[in-house]
C-alpha positions as CSV (number, residue, x, y, z in Angstrom):
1,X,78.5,21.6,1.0
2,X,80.4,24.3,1.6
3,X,84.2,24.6,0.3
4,X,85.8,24.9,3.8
5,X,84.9,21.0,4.3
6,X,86.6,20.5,1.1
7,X,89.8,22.2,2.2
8,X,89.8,20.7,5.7
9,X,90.3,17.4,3.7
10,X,92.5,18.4,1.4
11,X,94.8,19.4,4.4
12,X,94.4,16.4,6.1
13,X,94.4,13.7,3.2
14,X,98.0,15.7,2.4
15,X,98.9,16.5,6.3
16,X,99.4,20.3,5.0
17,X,99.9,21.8,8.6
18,X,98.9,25.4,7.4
19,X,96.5,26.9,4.9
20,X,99.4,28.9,3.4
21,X,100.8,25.1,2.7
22,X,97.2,23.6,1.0
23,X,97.5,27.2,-1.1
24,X,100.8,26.1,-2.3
25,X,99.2,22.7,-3.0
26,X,96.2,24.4,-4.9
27,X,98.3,26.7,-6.8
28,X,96.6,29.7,-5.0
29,X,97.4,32.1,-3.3
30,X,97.2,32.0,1.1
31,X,94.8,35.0,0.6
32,X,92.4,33.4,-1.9
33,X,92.3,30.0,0.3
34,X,90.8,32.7,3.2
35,X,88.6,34.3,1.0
36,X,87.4,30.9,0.0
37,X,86.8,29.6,4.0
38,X,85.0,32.9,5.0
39,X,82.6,33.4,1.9
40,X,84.0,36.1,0.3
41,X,84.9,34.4,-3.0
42,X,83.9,31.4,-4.7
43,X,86.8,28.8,-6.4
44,X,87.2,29.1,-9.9
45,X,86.7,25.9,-11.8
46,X,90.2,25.0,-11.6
47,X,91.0,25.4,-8.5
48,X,87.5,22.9,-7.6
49,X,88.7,20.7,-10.3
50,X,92.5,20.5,-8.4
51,X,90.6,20.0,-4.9
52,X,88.5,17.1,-6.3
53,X,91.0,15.5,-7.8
54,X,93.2,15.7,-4.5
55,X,90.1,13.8,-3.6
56,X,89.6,11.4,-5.9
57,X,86.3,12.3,-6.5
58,X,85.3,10.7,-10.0
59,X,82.3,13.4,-10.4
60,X,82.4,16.1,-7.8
61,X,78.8,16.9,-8.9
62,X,77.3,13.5,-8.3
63,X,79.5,12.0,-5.7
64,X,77.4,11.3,-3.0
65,X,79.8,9.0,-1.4
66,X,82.3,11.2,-1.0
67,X,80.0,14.1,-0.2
68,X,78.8,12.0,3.1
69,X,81.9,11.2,3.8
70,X,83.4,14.7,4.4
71,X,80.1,15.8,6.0
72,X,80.6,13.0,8.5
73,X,84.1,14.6,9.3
């Protein structure tokens, strides 16, 4: 899955209106969060771990469930 599914529900688990607001959330910066959505860089391992926490996800590498459920999205 792609991270910009990942930071759609971020956004909308927090209601972040902007992507300058989830970077604030993340601890990034708004430029990184773009770089992130268009490809050109990959999240560090804390910034994924902060987004699957944000998601509850017990095991971001195993967690089918949640992985359907943001693909369904």
């Amino acid at each position: 899955m792609r991270s910009e599914r990942f930071l759609e529900a971020v956004k909308e688990r927090y209601a972040l209106g902007s992507d300058t607001a989830l970077a604030e959330f993340l601890g990034v910066t708004q430029a990184a969060i773009s770089h992130y959505r268009t490809g050109r860089r990959t999240m560090d391992n804390e910034t994924c771990l902060r987004v699957a926490q944000a998601l509850d996800l017990a095991d971001p590498m195993r967690s089918e469930e949640h992985t359907s459920e943001l693909q369904s999205h």
